[in-house]
C-alpha positions as YAML, in Angstrom:
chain: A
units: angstrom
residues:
- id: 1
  name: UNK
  ca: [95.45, 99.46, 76.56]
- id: 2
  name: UNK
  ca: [94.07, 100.63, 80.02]
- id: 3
  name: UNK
  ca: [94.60, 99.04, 83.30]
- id: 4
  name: UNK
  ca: [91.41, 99.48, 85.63]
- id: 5
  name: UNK
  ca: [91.09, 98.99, 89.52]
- id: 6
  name: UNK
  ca: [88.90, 100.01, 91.80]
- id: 7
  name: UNK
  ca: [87.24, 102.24, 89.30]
- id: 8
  name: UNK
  ca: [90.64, 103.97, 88.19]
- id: 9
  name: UNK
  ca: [91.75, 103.42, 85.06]
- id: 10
  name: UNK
  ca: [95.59, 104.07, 83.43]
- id: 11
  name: UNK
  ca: [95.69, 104.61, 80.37]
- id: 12
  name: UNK
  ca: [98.68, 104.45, 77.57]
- id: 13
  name: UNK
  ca: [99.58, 107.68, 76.11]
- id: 14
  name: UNK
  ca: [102.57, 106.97, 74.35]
- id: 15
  name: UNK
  ca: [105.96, 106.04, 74.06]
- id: 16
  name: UNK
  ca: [109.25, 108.50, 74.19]
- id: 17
  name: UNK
  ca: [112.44, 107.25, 72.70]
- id: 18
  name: UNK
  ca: [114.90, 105.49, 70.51]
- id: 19
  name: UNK
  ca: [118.91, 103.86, 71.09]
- id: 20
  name: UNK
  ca: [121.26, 106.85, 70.51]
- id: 21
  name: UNK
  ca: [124.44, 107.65, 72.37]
- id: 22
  name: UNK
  ca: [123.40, 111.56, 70.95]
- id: 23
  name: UNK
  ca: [120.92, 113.61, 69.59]
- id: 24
  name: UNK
  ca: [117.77, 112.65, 69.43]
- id: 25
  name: UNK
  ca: [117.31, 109.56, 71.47]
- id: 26
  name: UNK
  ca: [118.50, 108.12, 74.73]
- id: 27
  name: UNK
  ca: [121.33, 105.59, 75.82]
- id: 28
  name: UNK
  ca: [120.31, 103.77, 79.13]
- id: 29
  name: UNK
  ca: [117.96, 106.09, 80.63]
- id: 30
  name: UNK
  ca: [117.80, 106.10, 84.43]
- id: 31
  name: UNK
  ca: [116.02, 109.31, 85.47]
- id: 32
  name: UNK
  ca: [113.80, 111.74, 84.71]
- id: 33
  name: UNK
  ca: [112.74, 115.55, 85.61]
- id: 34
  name: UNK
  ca: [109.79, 117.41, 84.26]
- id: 35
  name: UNK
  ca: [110.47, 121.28, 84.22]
- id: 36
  name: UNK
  ca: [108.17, 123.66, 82.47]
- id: 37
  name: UNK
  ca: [106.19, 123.64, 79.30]
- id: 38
  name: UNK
  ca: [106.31, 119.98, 79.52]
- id: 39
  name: UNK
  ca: [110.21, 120.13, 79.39]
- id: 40
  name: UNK
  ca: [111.83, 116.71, 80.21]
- id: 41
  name: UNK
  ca: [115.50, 116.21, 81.38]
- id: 42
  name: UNK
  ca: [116.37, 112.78, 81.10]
- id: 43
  name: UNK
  ca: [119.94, 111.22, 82.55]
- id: 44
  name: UNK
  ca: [121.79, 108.77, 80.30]
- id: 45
  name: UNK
  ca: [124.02, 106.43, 82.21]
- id: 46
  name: UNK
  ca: [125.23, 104.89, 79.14]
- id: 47
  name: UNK
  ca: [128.49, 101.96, 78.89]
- id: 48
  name: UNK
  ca: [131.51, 102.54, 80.31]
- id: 49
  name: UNK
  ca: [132.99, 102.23, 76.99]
- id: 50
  name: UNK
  ca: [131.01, 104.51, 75.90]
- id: 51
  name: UNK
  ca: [131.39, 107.87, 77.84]
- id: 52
  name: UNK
  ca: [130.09, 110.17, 75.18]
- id: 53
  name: UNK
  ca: [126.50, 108.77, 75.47]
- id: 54
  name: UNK
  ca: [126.22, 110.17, 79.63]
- id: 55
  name: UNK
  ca: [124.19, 113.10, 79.32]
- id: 56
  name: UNK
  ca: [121.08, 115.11, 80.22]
- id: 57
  name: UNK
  ca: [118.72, 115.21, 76.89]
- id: 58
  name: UNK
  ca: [116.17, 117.77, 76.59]
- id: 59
  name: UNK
  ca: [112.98, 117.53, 75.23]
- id: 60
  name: UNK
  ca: [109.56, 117.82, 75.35]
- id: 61
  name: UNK
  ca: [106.59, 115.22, 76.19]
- id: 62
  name: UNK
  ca: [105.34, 115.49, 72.56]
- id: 63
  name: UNK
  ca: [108.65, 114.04, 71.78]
- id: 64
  name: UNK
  ca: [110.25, 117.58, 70.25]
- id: 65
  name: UNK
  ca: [113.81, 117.24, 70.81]
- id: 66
  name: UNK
  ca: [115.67, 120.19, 72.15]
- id: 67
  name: UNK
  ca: [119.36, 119.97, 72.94]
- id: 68
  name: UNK
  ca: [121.67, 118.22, 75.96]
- id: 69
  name: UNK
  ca: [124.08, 119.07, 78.00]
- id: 70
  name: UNK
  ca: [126.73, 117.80, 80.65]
- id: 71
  name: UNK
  ca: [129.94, 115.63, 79.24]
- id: 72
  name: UNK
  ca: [130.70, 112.18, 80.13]
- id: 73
  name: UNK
  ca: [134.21, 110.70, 80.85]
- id: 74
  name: UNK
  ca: [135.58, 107.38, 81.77]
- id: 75
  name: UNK
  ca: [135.93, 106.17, 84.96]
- id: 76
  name: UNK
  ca: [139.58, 105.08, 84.58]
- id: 77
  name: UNK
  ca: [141.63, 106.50, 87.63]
- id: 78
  name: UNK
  ca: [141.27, 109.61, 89.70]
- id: 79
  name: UNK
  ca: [142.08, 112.04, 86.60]
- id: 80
  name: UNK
  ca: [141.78, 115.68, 86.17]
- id: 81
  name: UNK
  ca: [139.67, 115.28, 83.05]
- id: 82
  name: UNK
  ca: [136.78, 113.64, 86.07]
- id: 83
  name: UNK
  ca: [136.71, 116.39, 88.16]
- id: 84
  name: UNK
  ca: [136.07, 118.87, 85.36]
- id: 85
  name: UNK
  ca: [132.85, 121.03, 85.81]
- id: 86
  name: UNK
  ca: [129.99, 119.37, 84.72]
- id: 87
  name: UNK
  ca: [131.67, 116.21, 83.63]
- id: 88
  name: UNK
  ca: [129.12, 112.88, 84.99]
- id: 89
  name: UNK
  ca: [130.32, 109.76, 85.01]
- id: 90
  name: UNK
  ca: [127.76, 107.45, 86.99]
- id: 91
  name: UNK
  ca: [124.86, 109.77, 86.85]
- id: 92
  name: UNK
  ca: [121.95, 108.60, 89.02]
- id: 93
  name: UNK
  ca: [119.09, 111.26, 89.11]
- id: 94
  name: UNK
  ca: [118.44, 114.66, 88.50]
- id: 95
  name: UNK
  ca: [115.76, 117.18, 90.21]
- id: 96
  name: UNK
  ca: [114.77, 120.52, 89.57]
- id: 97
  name: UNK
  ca: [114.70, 123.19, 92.07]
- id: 98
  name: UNK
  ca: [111.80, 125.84, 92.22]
- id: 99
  name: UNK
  ca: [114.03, 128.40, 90.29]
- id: 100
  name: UNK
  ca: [114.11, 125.88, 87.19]
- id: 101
  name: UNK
  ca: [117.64, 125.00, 87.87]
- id: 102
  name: UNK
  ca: [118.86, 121.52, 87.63]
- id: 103
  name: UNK
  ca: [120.39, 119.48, 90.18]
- id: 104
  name: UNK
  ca: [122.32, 115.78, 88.70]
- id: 105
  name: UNK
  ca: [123.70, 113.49, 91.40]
- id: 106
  name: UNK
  ca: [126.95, 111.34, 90.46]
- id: 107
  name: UNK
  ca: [127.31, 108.45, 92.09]
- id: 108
  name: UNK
  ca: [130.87, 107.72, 91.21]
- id: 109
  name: UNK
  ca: [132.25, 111.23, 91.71]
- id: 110
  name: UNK
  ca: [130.01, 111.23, 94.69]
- id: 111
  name: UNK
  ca: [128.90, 115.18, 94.32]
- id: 112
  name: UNK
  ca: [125.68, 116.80, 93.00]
- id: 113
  name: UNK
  ca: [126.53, 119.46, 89.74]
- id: 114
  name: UNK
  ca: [124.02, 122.52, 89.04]
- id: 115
  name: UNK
  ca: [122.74, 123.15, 85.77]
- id: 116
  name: UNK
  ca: [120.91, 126.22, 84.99]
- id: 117
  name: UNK
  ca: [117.55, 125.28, 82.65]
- id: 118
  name: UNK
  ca: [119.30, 125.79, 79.64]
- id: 119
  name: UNK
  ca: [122.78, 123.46, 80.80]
- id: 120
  name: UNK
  ca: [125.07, 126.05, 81.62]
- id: 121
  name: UNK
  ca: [127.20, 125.23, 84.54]
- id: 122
  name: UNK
  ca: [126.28, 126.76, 87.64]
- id: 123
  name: UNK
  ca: [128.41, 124.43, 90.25]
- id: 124
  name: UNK
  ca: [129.28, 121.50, 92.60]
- id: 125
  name: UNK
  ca: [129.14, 120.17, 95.61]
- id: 126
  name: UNK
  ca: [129.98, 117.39, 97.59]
- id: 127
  name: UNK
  ca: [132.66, 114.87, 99.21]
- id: 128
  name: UNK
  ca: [133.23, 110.62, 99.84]
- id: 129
  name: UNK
  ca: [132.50, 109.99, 103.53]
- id: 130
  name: UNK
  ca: [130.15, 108.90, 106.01]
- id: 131
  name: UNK
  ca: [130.32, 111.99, 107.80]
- id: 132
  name: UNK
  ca: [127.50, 114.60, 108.03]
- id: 133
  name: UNK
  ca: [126.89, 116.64, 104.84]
- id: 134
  name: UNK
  ca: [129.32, 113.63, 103.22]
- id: 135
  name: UNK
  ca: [128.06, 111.14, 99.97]
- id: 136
  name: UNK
  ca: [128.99, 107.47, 99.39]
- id: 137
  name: UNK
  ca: [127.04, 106.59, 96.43]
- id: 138
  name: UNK
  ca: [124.45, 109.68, 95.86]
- id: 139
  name: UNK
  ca: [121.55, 108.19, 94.11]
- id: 140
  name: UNK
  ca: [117.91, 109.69, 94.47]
- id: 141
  name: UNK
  ca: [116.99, 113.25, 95.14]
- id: 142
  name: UNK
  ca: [113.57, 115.31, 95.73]
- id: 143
  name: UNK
  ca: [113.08, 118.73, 96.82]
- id: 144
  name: UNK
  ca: [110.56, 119.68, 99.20]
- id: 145
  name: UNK
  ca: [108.35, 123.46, 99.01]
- id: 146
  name: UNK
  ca: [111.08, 125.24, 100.88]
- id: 147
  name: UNK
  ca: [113.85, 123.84, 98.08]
- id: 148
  name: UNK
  ca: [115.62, 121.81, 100.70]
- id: 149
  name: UNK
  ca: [117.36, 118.89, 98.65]
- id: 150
  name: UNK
  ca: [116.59, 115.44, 99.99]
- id: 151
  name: UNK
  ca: [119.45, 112.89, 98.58]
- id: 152
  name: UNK
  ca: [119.73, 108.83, 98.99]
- id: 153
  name: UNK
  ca: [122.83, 108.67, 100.99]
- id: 154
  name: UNK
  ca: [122.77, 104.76, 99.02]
- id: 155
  name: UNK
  ca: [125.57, 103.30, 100.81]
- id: 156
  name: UNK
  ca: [125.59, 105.04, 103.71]
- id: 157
  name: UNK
  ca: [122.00, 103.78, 104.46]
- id: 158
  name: UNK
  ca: [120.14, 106.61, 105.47]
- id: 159
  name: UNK
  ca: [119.04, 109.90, 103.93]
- id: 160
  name: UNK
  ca: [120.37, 113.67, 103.83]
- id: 161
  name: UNK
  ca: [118.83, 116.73, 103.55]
- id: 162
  name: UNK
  ca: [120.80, 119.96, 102.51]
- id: 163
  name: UNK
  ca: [120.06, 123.69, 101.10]
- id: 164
  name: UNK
  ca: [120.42, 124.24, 97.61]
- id: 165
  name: UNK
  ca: [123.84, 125.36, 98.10]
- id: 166
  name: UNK
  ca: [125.01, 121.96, 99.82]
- id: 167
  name: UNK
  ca: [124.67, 123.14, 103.18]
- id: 168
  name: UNK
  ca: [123.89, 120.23, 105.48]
- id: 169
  name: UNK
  ca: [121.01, 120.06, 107.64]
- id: 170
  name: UNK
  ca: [119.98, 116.53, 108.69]
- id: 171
  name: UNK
  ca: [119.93, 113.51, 108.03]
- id: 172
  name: UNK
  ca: [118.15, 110.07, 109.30]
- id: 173
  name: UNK
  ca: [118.14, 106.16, 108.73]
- id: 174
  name: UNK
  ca: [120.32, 103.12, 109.31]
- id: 175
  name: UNK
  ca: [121.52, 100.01, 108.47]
- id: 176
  name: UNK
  ca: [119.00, 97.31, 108.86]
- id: 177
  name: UNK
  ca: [115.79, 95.59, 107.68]
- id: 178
  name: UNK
  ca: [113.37, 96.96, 110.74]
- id: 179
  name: UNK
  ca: [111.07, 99.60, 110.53]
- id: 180
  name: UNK
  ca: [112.62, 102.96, 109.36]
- id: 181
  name: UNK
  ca: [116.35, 100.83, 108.99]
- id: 182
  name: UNK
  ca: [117.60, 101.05, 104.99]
- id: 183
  name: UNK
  ca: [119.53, 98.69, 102.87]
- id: 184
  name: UNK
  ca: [120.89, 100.34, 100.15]
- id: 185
  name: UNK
  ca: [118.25, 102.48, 98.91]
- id: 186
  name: UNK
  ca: [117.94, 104.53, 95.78]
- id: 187
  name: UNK
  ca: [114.94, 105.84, 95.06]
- id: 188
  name: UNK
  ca: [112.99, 108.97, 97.06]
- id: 189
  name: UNK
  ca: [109.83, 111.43, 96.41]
- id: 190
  name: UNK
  ca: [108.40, 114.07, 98.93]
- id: 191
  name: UNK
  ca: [104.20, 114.12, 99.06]
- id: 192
  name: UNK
  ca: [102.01, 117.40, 98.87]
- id: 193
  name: UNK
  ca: [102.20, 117.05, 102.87]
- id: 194
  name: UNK
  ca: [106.18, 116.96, 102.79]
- id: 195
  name: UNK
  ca: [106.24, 113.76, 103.93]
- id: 196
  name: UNK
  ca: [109.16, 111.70, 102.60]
- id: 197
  name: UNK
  ca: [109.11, 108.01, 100.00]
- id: 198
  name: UNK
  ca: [112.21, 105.77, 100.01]
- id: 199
  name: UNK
  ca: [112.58, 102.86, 97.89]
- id: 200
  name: UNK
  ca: [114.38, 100.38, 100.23]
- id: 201
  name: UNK
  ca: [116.26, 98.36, 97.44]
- id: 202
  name: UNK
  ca: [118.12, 95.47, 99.65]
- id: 203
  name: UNK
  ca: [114.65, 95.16, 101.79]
- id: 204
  name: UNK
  ca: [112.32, 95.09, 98.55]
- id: 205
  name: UNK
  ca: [110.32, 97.61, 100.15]
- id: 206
  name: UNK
  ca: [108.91, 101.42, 99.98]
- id: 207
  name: UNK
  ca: [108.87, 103.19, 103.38]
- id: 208
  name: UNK
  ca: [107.13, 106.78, 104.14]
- id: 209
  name: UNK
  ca: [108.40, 108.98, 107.12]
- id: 210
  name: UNK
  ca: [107.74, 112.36, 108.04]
- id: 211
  name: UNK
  ca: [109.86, 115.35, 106.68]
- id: 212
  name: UNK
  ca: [111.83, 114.63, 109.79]
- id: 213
  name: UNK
  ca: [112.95, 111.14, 109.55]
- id: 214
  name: UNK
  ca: [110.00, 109.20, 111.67]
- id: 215
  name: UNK
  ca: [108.61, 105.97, 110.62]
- id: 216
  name: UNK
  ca: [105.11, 106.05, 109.34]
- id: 217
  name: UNK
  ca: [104.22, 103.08, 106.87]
- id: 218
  name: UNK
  ca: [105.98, 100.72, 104.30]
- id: 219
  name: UNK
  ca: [104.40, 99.61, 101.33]
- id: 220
  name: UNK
  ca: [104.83, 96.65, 99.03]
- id: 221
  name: UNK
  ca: [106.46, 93.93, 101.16]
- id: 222
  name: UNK
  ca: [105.85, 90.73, 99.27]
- id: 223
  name: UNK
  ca: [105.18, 92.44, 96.08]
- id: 224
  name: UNK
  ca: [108.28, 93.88, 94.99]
- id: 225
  name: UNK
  ca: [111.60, 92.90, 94.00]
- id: 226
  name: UNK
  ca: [114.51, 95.73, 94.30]
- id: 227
  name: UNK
  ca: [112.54, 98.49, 94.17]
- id: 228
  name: UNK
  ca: [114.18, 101.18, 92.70]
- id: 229
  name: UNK
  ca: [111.56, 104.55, 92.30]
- id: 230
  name: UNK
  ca: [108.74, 105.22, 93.90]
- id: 231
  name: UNK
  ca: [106.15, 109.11, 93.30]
- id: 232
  name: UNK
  ca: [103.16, 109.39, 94.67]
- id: 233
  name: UNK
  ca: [100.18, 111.69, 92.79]
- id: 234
  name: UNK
  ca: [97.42, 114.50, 93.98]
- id: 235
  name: UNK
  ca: [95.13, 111.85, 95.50]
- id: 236
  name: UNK
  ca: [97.90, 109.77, 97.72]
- id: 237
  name: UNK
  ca: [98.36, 106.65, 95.20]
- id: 238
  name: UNK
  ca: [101.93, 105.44, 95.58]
- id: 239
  name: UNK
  ca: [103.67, 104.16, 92.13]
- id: 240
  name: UNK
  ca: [106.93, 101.96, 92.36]
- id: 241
  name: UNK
  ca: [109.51, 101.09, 89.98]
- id: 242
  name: UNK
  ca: [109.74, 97.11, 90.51]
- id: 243
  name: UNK
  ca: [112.48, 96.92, 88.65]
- id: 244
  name: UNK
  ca: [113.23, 93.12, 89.63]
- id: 245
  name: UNK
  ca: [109.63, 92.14, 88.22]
- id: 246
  name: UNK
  ca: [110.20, 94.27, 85.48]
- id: 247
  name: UNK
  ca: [106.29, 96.02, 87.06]
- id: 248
  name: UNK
  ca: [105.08, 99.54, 87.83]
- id: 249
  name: UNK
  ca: [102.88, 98.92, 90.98]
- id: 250
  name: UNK
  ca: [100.35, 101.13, 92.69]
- id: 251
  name: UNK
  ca: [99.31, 101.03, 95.63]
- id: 252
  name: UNK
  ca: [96.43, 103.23, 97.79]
- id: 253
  name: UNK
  ca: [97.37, 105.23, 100.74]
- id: 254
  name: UNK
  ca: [96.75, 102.57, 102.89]
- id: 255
  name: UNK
  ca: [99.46, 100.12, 102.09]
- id: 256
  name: UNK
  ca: [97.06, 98.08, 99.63]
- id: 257
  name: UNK
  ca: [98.20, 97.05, 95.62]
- id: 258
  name: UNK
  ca: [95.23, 98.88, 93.47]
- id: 259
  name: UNK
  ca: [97.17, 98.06, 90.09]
- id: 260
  name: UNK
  ca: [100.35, 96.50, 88.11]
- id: 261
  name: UNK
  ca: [101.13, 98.17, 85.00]
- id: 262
  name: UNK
  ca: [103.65, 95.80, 82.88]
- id: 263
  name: UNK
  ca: [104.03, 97.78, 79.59]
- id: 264
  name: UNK
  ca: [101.88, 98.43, 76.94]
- id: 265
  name: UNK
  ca: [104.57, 100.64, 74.47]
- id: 266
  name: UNK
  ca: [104.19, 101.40, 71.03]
- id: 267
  name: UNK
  ca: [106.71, 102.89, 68.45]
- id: 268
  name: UNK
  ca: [107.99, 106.19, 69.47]
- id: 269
  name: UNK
  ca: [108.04, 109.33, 67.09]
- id: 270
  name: UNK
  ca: [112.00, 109.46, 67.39]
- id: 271
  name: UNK
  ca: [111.77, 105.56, 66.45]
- id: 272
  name: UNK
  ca: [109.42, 105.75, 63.30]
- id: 273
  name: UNK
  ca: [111.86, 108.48, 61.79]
- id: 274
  name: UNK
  ca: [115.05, 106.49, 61.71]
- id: 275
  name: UNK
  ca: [112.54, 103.40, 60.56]
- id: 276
  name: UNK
  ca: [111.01, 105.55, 58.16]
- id: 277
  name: UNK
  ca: [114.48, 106.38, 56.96]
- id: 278
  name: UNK
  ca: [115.65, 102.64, 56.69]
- id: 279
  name: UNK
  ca: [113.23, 101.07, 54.73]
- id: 280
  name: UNK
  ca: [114.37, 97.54, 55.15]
- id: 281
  name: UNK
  ca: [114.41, 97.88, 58.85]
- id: 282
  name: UNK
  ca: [110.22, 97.64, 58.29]
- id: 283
  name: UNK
  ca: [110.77, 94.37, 56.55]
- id: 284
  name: UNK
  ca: [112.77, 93.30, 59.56]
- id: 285
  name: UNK
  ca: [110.26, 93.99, 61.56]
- id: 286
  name: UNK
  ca: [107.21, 92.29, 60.04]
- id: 287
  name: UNK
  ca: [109.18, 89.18, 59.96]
- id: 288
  name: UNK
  ca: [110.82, 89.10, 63.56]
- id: 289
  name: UNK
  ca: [109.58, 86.77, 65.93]
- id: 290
  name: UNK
  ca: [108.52, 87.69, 69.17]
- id: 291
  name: UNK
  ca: [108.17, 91.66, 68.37]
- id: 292
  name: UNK
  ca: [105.30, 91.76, 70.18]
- id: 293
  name: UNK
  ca: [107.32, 91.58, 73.68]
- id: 294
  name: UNK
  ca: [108.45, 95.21, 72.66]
- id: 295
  name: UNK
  ca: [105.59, 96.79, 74.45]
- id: 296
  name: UNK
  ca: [106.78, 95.21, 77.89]
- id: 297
  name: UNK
  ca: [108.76, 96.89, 80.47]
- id: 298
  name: UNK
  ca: [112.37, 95.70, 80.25]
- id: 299
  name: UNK
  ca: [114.67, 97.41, 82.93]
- id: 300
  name: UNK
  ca: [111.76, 99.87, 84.46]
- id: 301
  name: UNK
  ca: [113.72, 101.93, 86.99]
- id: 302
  name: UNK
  ca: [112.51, 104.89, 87.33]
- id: 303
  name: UNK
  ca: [108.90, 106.41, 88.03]
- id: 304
  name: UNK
  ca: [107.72, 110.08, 88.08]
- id: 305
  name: UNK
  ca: [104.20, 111.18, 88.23]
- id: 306
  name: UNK
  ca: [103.02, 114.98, 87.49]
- id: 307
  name: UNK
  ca: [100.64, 117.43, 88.64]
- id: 308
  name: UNK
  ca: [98.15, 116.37, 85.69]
- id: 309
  name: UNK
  ca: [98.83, 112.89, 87.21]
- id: 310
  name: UNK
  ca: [100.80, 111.38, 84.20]
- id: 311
  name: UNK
  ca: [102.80, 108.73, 84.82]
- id: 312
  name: UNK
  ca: [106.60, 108.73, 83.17]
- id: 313
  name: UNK
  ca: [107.88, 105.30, 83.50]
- id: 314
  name: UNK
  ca: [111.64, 105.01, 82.30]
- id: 315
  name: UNK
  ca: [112.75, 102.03, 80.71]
- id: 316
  name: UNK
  ca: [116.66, 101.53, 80.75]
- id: 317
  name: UNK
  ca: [116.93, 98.77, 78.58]
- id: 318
  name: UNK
  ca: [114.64, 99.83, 75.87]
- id: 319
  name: UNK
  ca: [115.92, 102.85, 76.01]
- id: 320
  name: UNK
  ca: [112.28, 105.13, 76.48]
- id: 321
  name: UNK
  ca: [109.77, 106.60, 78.65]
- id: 322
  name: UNK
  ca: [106.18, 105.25, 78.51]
- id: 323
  name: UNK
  ca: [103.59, 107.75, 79.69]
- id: 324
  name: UNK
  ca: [100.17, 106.58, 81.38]
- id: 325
  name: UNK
  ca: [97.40, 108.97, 82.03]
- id: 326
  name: UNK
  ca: [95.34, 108.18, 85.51]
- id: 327
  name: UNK
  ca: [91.49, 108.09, 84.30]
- id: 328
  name: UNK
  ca: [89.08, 109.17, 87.42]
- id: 329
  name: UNK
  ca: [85.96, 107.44, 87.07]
- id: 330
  name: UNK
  ca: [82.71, 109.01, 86.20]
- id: 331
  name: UNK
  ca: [79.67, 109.67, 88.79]
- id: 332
  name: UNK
  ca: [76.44, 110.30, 88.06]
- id: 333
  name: UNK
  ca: [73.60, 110.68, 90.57]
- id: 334
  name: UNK
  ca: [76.10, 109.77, 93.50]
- id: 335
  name: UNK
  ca: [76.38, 106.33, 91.48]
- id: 336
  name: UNK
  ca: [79.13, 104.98, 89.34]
...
């Protein structure tokens, strides 16, 4: 199905995914990353009774499945076993620097771990605090063209910026609901000009400020319901995660909504081979009632948009990725 406003069109590509704590598959999806070749690292968050589904799964946008990496634990007590390298226990996003190495933010350990591109350990950094350079609840994070790494500082209400190494370097916002204030946010993205996208969970709101932390614009007031993602693409169109409407909205650089996406999935490659290998599962299937809600967003929380201008919408509770391709329209004579 395609979605058209304003002479824009998105249309479905196709669905990544299936219910798997390993392998081939995802278990609560809340992030993703697109490296190159069309590589995609995706962050299980998984149950807490479940530790051994939190990882980073590899693969590809044609669905080709190519390893993971990173080891989950439980979250009982201060242990040794949680502070082992590379161990994640509330993973909350992942980003990829310009050297291909990957970055996953921990919002429980409350320190960022670096992954080469393959998922070798490279290191960690980070500390509980309120202090400068210190984390209470890491949750988004988006680098900018010099590989500075911006992170949602979520319960600390405002937003750092460090080197790649963990250096601090600044940081900006406060508690509130006014213009450039934060409440609880979690999701961030950096535009071609560097300037900087926060979705403002507790104020149900996207704000844009300059690479230095001044107000410019908010977006979506009215509209959305504990936003939790927001990417912009090449021509300035802002997508959100509306996680509490289970929506992806977009909205023009001016402010205005151009289009709501609500889902239009079909049955992933992952999910037709274990159907195809449990026959009777079909027959379930055909005589279900209410299948055809499966194509709908359920738990959308996450939105990422590349530079071909697909849209990657991740679906937590369903356990996949939908993928939208933005149509331009067609001109012809300086008419439509």
């Amino acid at each position: 199905m395609a979605t058209q406003t304003l002479g824009i069109t998105f249309q479905y590509s196709h669905t990544i995914g299936r219910g798997e704590f390993s392998g081939p598959g995802f278990r609560n999806p809340v992030a993703v990353a697109l490296g190159e070749d069309d590589t995609m690292y995706v962050v299980n968050r998984s149950y807490e009774y479940r530790p051994d589904g939190k990882r980073i799964t590899i693969c590809t946008v044609d669905e080709d499945y190519v390893g993971e990496f990173a080891r989950g634990v439980h979250t009982a007590g201060e242990t040794e076993e949680n502070e082992n390298d590379g161990s994640l226990i509330w993973p909350t996003s992942v980003a990829i620097d310009s050297k291909g190495n990957v970055y996953v933010a921990d919002e429980w350990l409350n320190r960022i771990s670096m992954f080469d591109a393959d998922g070798e350990w490279l290191g960690k950094w980070g500390t509980k605090g309120t202090g400068d350079g210190e984390l209470d609840g890491p949750s988004g994070m988006a680098f900018d063209a010099d590989n500075n790494l911006y992170i949602v500082d979520s319960k600390n209400n405002r937003v750092q910026k460090f080197t790649g190494e963990g250096q601090f370097v600044a940081k900006f916002g406060s508690t509130g609901s006014g213009d450039g204030e934060l409440n609880l946010p979690w999701g961030i993205s950096i535009d071609k000009d560097g300037n900087v996208f926060i979705a403002d969970w507790g104020n149900d709101r996207v704000q844009k400020f300059t690479a230095d932390g001044q107000y410019l614009a908010q977006y979506g007031k009215g509209d959305l319901q504990r936003p939790t993602s927001v990417d912009t693409d090449s021509q300035g169109l802002v997508y959100v995660a509306d996680w509490g409407n289970e929506k992806v909205r977009i909205y023009d650089p001016d402010g205005d909504l151009v289009s709501t996406l609500t889902g239009d999935a079909t049955i992933s490659k992952w999910g037709k081979d274990k159907l195809d290998a449990n026959a009777e599962m079909w027959q379930e299937r055909e005589i279900a009632q209410g299948i055809e809600r499966e194509k709908d967003f359920w738990g959308v929380c996450y939105v990422e948009v590349d530079d071909q201008d697909r849209l990657f919408a991740v679906e937590s509770c369903r356990n996949r990725i939908q993928i939208y391709r933005k149509q331009q329209p067609m001109f012809f004579g300086g008419r439509l």
